[in-house]
Residue frames relative to the residue before (quaternion, step in Angstrom):
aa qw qx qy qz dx dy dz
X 1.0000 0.0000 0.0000 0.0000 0.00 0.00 0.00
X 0.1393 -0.8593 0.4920 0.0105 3.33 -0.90 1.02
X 0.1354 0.8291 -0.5100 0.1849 3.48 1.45 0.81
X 0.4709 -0.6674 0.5091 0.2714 3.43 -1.44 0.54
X 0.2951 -0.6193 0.6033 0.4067 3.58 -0.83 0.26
X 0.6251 -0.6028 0.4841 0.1073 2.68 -1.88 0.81
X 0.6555 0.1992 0.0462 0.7270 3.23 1.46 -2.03
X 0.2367 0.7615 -0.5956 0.0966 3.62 -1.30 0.27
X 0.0773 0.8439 -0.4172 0.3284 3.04 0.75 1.71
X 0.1239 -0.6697 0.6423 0.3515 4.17 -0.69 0.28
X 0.7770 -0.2520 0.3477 0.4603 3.68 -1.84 -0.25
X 0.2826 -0.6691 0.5920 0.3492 4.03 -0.71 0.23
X 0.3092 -0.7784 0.5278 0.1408 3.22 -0.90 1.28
X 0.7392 0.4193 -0.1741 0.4975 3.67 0.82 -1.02
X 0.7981 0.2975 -0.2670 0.4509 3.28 0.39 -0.95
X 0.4826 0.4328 -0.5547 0.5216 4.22 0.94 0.42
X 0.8650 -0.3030 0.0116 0.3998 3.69 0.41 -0.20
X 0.3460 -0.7945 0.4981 0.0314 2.29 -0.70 1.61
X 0.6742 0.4830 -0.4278 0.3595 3.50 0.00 -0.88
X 0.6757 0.5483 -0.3132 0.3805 3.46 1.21 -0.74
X 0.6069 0.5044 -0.2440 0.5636 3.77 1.60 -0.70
X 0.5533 0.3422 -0.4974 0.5739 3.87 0.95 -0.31
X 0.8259 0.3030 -0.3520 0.3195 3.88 -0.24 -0.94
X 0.6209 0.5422 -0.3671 0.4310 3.43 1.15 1.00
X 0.4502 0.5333 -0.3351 0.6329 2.95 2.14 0.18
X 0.6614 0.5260 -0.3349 0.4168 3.44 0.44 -1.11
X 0.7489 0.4962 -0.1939 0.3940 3.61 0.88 -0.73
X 0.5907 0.5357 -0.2986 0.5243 3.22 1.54 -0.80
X 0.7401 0.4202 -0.2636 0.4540 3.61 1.19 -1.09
X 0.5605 0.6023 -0.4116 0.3920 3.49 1.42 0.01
X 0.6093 0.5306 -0.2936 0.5109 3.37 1.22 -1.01
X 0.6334 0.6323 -0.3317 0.2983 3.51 0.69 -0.44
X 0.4905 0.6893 -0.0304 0.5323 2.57 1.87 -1.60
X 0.6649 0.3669 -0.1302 0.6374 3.66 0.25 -1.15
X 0.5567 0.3913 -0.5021 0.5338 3.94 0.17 -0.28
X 0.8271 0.3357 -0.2618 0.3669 3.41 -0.30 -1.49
X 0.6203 0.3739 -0.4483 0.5239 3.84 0.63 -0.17
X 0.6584 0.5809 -0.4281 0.2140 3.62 0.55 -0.13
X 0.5784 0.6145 -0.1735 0.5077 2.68 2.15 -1.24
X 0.6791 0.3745 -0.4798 0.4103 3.55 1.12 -0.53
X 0.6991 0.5387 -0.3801 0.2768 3.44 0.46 -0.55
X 0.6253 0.4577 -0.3167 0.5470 3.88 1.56 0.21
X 0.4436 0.6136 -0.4406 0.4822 3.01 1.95 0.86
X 0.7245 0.4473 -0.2485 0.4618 3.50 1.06 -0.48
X 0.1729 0.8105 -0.5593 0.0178 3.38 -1.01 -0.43
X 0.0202 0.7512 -0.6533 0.0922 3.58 -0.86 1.17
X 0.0794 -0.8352 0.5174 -0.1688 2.87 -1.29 2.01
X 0.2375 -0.8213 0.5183 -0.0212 3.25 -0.33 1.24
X 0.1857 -0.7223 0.6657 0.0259 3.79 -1.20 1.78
X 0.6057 -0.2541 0.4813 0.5804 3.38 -1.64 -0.43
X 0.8694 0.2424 -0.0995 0.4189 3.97 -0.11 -0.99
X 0.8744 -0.2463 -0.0556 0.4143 3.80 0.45 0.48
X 0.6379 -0.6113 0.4275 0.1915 3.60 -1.45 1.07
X 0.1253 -0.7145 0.6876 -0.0319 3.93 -0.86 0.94
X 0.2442 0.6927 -0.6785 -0.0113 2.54 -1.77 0.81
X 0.0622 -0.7858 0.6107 0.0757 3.27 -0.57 1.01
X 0.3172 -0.6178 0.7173 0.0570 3.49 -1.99 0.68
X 0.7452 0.3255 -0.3841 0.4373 3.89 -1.12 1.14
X 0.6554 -0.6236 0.4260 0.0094 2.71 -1.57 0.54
X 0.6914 0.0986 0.1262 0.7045 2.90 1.12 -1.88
X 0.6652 0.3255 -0.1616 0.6522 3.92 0.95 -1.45
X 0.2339 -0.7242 0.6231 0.1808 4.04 -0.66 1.13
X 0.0404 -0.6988 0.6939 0.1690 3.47 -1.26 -0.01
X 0.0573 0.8635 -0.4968 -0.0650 3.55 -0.04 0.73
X 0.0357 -0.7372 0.6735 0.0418 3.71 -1.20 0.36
X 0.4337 -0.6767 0.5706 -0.1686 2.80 -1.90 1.50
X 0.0306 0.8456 -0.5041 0.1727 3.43 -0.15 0.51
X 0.3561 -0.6772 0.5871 0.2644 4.10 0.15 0.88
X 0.3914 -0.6216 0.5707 0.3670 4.29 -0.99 0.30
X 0.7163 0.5163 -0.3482 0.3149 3.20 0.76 -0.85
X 0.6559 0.6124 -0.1655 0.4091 3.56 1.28 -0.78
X 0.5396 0.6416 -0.4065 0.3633 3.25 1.81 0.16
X 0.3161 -0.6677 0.6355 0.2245 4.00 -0.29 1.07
X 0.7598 -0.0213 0.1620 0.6293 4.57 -0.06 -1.08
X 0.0361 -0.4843 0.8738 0.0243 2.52 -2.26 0.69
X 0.0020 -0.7326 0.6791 0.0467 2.85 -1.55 1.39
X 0.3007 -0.7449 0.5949 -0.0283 3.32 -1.36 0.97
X 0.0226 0.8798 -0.4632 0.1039 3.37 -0.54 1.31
X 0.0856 -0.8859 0.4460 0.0945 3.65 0.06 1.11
X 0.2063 -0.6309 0.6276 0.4070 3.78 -0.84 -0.73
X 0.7758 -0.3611 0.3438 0.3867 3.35 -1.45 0.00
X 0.6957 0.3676 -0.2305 0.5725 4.11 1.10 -0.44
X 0.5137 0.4878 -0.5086 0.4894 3.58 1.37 0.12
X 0.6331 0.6196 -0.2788 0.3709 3.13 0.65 -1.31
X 0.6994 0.3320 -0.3756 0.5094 3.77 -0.04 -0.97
X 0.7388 0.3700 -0.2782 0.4897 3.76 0.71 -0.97
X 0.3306 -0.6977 0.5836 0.2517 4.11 0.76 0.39
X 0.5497 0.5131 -0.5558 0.3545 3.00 0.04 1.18
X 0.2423 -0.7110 0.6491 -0.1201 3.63 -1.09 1.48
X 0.3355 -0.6543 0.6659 0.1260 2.79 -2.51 1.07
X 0.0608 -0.8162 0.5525 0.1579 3.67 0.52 1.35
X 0.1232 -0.7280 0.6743 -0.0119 3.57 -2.09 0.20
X 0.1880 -0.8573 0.4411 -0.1872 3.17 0.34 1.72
X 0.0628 -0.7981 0.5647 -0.2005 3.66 0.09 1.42
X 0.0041 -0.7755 0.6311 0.0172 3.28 -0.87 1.22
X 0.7340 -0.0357 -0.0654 0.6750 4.11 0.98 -0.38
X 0.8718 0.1919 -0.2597 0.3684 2.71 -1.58 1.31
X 0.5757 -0.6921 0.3092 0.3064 3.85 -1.18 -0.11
X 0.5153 0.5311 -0.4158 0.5287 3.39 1.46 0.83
X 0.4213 -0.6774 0.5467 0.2544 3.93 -0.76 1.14
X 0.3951 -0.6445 0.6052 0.2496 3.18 -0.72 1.46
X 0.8909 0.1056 -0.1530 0.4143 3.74 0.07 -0.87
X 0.0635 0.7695 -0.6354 0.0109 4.22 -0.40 0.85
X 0.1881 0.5299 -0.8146 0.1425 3.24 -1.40 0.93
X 0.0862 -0.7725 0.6272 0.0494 2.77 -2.16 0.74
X 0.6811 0.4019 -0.4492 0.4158 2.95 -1.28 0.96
X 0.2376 0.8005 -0.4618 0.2992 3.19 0.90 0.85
X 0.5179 -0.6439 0.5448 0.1427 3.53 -0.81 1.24
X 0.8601 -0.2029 -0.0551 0.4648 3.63 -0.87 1.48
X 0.0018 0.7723 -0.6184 -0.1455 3.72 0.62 1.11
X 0.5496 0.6124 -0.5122 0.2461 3.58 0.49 -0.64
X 0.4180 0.8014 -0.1463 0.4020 3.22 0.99 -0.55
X 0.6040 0.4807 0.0498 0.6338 3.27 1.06 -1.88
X 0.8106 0.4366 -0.1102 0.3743 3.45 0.65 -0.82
X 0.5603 0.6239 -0.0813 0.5387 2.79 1.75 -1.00
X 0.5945 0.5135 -0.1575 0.5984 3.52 1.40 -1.47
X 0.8646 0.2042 -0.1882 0.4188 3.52 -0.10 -1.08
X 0.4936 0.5072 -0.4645 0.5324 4.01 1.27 0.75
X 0.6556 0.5032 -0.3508 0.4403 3.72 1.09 -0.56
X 0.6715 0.3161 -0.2413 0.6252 3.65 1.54 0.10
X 0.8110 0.0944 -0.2701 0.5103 3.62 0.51 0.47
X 0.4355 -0.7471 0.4772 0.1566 3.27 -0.07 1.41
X 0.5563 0.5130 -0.3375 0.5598 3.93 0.77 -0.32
X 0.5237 0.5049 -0.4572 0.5116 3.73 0.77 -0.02
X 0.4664 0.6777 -0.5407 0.1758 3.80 0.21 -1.19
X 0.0382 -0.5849 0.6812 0.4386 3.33 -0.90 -1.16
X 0.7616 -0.5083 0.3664 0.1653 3.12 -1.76 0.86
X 0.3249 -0.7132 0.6057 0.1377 3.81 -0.90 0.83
């Protein structure tokens, strides 16, 4: 028998419930979201020795920079008002000239960073 169907239909997925299919979108694209900012942020990394400051950028393709400790002239550190309560900073580390050889941001206690790379170049201090 080769009769046409009449009705041929699956369950309605979206339109029995919705509110429940948007806040299952929203969540799938949030997690997605969070993945890919996680991944960028285990793309960076700034590392600090007795003798000199690293930072590398990538994942797969490194970019790395180097930077003697002693050869740092300023570190500036700039927060907003939600870095601040959460001590977290966008440091910029400049050893010649007026462009920061090394910027990353969002770096976790910059004071810290600041603290580290004045305890090797006296010219960092601040003044009494």
């Amino acid at each position: 028998m080769s009769d046409a169907w009449l009705y041929d239909e699956h369950p309605a997925m979206f339109r029995a419930h919705p509110f429940l299919f948007l806040l299952l979108l929203i969540s799938v694209v949030g997690l997605l979201a969070i993945g890919i900012w996680w991944l960028r942020t285990k793309g960076e990394r700034l590392a600090l020795s007795d003798r000199e400051v690293l930072m590398e950028r990538g994942l797969l393709s490194k970019q790395r920079t180097e930077i003697a400790l002693s050869s740092i002239r300023s570190v500036r550190i700039t927060q907003t008002f939600g870095q601040r309560i959460f001590d977290v900073g966008n440091v910029e580390l400049f050893s010649a000239g007026d462009v920061a050889e090394i910027a990353i941001k969002s770096m976790p206690r910059p004071g810290r960073i600041r603290n580290i790379a004045a305890s090797r170049n006296l010219d960092l201090l601040p003044q009494r």
